[in-house]
The first five atom37 places (N, CA, C, CB, O) and aatype in JSON, in Angstrom:
{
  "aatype": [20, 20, 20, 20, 20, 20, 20, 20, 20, 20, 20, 20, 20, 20, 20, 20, 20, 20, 20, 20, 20, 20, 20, 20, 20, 20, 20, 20, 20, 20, 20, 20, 20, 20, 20, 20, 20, 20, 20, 20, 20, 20, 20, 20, 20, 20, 20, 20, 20, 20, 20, 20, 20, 20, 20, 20, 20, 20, 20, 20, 20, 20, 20, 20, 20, 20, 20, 20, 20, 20, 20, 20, 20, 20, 20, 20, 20, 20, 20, 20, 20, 20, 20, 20],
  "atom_mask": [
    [1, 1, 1, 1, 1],
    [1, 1, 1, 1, 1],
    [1, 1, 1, 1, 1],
    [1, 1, 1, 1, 1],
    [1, 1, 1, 1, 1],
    [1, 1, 1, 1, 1],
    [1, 1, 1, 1, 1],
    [1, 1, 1, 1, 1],
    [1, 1, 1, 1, 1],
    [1, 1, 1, 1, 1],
    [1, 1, 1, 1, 1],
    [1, 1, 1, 1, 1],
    [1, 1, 1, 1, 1],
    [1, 1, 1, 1, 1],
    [1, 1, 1, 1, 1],
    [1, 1, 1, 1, 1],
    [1, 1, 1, 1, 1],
    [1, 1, 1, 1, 1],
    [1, 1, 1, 1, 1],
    [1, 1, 1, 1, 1],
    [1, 1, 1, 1, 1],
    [1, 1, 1, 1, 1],
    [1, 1, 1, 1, 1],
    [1, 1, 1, 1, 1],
    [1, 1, 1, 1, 1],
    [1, 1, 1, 1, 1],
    [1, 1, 1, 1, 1],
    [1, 1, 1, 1, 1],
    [1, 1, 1, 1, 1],
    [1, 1, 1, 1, 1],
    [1, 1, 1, 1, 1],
    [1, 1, 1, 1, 1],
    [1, 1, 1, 1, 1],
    [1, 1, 1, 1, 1],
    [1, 1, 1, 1, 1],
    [1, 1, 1, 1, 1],
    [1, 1, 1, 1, 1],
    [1, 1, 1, 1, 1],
    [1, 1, 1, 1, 1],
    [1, 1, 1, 1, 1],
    [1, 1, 1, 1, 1],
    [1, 1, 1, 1, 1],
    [1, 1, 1, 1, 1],
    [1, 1, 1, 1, 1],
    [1, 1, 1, 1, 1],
    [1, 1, 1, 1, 1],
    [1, 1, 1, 1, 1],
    [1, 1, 1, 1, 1],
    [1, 1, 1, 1, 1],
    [1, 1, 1, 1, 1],
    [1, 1, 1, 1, 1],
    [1, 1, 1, 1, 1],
    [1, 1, 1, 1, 1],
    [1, 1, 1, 1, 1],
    [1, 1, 1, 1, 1],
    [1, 1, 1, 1, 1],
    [1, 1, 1, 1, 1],
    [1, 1, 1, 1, 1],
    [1, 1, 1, 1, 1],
    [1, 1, 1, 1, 1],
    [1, 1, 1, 1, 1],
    [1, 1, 1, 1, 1],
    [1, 1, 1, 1, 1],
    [1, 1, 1, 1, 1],
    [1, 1, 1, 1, 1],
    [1, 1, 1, 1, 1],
    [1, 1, 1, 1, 1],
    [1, 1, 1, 1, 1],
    [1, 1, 1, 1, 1],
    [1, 1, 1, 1, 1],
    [1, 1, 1, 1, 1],
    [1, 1, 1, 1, 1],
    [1, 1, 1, 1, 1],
    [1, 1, 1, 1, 1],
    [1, 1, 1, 1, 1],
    [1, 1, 1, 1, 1],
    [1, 1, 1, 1, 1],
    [1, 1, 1, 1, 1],
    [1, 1, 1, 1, 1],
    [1, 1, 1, 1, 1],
    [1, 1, 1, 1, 1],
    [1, 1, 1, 1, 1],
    [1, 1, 1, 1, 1],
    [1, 1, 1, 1, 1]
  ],
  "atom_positions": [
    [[-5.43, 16.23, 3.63], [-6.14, 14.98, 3.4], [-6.28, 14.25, 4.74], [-5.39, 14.1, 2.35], [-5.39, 14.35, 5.59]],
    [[-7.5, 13.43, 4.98], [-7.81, 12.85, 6.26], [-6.96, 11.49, 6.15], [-9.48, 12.64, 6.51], [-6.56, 10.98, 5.1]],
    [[-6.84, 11.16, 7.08], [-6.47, 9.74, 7.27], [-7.14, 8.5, 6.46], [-6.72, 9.5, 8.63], [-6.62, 7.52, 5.93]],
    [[-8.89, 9.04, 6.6], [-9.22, 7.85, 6.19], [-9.66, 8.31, 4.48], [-10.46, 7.15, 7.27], [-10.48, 7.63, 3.86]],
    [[-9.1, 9.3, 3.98], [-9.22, 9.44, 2.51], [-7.74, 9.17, 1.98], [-9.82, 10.97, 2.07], [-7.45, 9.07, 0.78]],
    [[-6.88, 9.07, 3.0], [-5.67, 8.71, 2.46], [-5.4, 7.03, 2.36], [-4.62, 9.43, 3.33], [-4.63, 6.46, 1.59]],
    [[-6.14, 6.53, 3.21], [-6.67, 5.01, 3.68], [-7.76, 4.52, 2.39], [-7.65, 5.11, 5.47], [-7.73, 3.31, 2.17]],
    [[-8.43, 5.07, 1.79], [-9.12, 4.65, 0.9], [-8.61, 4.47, -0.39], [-10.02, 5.3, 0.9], [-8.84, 3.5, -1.1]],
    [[-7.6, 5.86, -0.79], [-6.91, 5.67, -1.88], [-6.1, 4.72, -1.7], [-6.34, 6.67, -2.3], [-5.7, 4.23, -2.76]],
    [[-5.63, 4.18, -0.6], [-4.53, 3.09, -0.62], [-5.55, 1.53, -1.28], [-3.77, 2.87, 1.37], [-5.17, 0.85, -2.24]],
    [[-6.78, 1.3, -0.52], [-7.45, 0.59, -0.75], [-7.69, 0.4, -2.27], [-8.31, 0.84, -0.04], [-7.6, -0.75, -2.7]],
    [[-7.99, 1.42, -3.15], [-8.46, 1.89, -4.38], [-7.48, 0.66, -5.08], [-8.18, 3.71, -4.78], [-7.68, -0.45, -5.59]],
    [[-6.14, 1.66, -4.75], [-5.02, 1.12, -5.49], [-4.81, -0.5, -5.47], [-3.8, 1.78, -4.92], [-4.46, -1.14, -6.46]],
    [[-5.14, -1.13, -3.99], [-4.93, -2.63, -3.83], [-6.01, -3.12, -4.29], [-4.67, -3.18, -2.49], [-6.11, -4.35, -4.2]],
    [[-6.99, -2.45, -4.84], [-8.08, -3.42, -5.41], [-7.69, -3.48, -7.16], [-9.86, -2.71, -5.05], [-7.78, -4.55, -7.77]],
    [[-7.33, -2.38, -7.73], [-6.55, -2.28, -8.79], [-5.54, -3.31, -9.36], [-5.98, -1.31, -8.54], [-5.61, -4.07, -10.33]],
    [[-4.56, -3.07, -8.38], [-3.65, -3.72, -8.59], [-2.73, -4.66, -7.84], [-3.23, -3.06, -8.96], [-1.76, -5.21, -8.39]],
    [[-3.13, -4.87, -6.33], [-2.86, -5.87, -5.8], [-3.24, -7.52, -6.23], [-3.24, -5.5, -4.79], [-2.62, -8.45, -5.72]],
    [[-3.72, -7.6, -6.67], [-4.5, -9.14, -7.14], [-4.63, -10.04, -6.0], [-3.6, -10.07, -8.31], [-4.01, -11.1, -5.89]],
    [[-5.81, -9.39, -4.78], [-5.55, -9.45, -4.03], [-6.87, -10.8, -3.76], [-5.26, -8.14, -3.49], [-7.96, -10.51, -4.24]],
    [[-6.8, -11.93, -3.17], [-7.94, -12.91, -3.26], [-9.21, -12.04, -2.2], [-7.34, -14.69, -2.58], [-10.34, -12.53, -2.29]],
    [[-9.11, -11.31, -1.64], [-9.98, -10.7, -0.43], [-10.3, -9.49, -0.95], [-9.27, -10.52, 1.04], [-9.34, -8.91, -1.45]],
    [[-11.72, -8.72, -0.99], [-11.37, -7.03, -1.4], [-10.92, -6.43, -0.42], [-12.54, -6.09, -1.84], [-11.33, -6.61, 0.73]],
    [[-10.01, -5.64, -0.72], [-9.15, -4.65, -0.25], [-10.42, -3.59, 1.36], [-8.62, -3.5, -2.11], [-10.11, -3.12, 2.45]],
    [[-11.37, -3.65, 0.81], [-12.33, -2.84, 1.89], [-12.92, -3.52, 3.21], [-13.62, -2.38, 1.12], [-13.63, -3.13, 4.14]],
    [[-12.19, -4.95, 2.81], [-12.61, -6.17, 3.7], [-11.63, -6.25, 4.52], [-12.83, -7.51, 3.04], [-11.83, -6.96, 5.51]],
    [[-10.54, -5.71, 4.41], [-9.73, -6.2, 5.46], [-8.94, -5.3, 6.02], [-8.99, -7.2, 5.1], [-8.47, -4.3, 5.47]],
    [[-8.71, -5.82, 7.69], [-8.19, -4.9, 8.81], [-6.54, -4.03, 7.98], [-7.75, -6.18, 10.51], [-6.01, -4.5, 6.98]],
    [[-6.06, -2.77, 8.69], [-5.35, -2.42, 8.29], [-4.2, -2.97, 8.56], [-5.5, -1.54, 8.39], [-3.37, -2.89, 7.66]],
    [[-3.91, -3.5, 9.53], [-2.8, -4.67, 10.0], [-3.15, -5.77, 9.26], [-2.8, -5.13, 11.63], [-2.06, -6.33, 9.16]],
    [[-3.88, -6.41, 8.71], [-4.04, -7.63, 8.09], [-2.97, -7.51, 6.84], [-5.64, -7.89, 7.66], [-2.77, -6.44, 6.28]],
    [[-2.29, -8.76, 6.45], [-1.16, -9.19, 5.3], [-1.49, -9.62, 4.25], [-0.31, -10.11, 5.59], [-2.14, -10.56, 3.8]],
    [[-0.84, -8.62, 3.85], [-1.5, -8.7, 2.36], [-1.09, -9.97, 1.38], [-1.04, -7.32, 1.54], [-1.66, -10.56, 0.46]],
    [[-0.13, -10.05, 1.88], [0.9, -11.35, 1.02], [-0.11, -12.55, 1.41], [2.92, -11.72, 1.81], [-0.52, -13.26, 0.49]],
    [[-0.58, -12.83, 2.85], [-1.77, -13.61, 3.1], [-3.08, -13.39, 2.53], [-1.97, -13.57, 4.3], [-3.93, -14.27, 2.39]],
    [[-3.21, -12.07, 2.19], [-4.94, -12.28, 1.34], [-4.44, -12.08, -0.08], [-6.48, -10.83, 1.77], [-5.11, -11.29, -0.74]],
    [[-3.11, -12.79, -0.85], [-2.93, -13.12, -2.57], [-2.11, -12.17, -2.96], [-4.29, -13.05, -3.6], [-2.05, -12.18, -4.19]],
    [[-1.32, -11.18, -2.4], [-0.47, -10.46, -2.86], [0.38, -11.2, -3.41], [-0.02, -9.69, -2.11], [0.48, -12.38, -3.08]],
    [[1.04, -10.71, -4.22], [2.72, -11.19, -5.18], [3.46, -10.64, -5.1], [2.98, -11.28, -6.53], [3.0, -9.54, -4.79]],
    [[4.64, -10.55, -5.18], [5.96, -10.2, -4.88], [5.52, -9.19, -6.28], [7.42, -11.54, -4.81], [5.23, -8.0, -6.37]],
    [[5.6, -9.88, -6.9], [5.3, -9.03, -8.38], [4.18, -7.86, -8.49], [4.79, -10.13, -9.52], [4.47, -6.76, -8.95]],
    [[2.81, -8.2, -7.99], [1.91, -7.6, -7.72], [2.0, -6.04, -6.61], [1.21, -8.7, -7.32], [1.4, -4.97, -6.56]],
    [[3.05, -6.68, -5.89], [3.6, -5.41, -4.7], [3.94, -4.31, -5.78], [5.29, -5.87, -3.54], [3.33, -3.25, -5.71]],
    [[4.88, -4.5, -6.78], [5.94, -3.73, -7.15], [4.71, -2.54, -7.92], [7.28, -4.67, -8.23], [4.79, -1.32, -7.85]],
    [[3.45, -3.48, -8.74], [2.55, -2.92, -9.39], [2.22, -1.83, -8.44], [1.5, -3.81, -9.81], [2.28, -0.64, -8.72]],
    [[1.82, -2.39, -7.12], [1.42, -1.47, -6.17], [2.31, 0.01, -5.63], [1.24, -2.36, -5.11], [1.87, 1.12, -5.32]],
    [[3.56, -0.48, -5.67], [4.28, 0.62, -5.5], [4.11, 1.18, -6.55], [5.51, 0.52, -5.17], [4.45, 2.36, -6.46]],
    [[3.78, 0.93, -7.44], [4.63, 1.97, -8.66], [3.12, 3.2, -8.44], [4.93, 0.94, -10.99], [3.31, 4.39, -8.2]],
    [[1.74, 2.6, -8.58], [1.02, 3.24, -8.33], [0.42, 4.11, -7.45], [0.72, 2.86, -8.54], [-0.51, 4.9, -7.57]],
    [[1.45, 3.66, -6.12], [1.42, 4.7, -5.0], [1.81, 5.69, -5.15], [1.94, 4.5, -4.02], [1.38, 6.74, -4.69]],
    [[3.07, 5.43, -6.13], [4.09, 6.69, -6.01], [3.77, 7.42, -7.48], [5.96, 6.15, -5.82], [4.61, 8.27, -7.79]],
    [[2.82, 7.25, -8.3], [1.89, 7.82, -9.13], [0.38, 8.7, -8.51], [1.54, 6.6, -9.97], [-0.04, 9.75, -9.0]],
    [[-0.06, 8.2, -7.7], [-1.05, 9.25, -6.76], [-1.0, 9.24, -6.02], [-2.1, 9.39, -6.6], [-2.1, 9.34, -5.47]],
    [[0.18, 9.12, -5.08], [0.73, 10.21, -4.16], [1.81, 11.19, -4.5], [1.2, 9.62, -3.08], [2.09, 12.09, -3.7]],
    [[2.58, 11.02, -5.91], [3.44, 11.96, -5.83], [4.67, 11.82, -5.26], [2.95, 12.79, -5.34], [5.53, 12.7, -5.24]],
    [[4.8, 10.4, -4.68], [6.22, 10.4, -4.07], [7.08, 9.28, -4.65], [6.16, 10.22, -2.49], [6.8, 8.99, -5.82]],
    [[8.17, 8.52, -4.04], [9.04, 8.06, -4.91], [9.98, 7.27, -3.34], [9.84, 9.49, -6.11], [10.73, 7.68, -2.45]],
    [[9.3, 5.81, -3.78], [10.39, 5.24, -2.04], [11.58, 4.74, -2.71], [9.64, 3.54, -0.77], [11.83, 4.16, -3.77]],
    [[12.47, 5.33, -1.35], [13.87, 5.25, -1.59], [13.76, 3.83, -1.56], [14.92, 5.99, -0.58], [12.83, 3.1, -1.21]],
    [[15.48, 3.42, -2.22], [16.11, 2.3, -1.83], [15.8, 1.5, -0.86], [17.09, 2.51, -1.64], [15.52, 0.31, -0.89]],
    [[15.89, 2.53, 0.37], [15.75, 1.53, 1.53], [14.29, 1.05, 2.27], [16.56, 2.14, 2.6], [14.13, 0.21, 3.16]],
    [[13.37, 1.82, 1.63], [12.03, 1.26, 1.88], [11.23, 0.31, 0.99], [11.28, 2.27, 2.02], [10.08, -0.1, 1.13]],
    [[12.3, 0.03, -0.12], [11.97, -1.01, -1.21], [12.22, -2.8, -0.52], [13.2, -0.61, -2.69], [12.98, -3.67, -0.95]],
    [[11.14, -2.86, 0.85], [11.08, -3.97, 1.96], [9.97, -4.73, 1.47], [10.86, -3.46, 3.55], [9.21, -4.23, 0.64]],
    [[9.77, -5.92, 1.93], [8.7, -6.52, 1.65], [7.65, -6.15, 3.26], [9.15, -8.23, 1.22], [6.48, -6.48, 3.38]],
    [[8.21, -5.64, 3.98], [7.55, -5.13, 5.12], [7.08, -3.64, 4.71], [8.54, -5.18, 6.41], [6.15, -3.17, 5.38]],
    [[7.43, -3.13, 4.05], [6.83, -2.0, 3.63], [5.34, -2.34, 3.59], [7.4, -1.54, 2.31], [4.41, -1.98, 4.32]],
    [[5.4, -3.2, 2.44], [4.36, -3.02, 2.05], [3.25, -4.31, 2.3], [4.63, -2.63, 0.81], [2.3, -4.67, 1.6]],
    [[3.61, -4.68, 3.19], [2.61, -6.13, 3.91], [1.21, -5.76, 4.24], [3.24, -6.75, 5.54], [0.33, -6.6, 4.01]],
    [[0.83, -4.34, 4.87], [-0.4, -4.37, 5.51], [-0.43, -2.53, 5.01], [-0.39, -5.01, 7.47], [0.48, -1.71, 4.9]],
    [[-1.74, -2.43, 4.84], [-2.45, -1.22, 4.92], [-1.94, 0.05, 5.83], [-3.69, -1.62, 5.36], [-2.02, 1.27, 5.63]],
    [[-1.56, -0.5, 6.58], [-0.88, 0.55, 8.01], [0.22, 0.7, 7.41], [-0.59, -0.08, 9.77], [0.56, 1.84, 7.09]],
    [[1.05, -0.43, 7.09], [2.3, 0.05, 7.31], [2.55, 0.83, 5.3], [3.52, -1.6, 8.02], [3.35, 1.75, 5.11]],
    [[2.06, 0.48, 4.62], [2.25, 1.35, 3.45], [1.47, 3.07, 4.04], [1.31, 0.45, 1.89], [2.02, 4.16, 3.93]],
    [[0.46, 2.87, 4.48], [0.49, 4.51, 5.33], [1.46, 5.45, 6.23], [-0.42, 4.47, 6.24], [1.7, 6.65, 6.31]],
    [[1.87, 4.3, 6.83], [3.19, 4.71, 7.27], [4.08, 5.27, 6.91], [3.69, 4.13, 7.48], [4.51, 6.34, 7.35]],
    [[4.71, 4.28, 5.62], [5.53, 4.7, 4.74], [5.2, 6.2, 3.97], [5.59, 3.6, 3.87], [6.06, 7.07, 3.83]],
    [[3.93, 6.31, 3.54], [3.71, 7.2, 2.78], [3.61, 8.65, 3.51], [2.61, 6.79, 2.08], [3.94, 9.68, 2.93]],
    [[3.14, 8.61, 4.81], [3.39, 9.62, 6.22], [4.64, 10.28, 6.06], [3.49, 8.79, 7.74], [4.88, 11.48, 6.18]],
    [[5.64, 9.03, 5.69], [7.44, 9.56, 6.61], [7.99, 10.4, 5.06], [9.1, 7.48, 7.26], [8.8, 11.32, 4.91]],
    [[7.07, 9.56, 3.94], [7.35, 10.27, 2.76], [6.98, 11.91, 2.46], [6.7, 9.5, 1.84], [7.86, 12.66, 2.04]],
    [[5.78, 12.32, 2.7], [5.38, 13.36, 3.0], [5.52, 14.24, 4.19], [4.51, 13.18, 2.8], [4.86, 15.24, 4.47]],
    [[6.53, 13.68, 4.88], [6.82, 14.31, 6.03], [5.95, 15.03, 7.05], [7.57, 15.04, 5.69], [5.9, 16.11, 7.64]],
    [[5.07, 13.51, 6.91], [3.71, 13.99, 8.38], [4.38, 13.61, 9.54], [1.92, 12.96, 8.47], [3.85, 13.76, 10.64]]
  ]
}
């Protein structure tokens, strides 16, 4: 999978289920998500659905609110998960 098809499904998902005030295709991959209407609550939605189409499952210790702040860094996460 390319980067930016792995980048889109992330998008997919935050338009889904982030409840996000900005669309998800609008904004930089460093941009914060908690700043364009994310929820603490809304995150968790998001994880759960990451780890539903991607197949993976974040540990304990990546259960951060920095995990999952910006587009990059949930790619990130999902990289170290799949062991890219």
């Amino acid at each position: 999978m390319t980067n930016s098809e792995h980048t889109a499904r992330i998008r997919r998902i935050l338009k889904e289920h982030g409840r996000l005030s900005t669309d998800p295709e609008a904004l930089a991959a460093e941009q914060d998500l908690y700043q364009a209407g994310m929820t603490s609550h809304a995150s968790v939605n998001v994880m759960l659905a990451l780890e539903g189409e991607f197949e993976v499952e974040f540990p304990d210790h990546m259960l951060k609110r920095n995990v999952f702040n910006t587009i990059g860094s949930i790619s990130a996460a999902l990289d170290e998960l799949n062991g890219a």
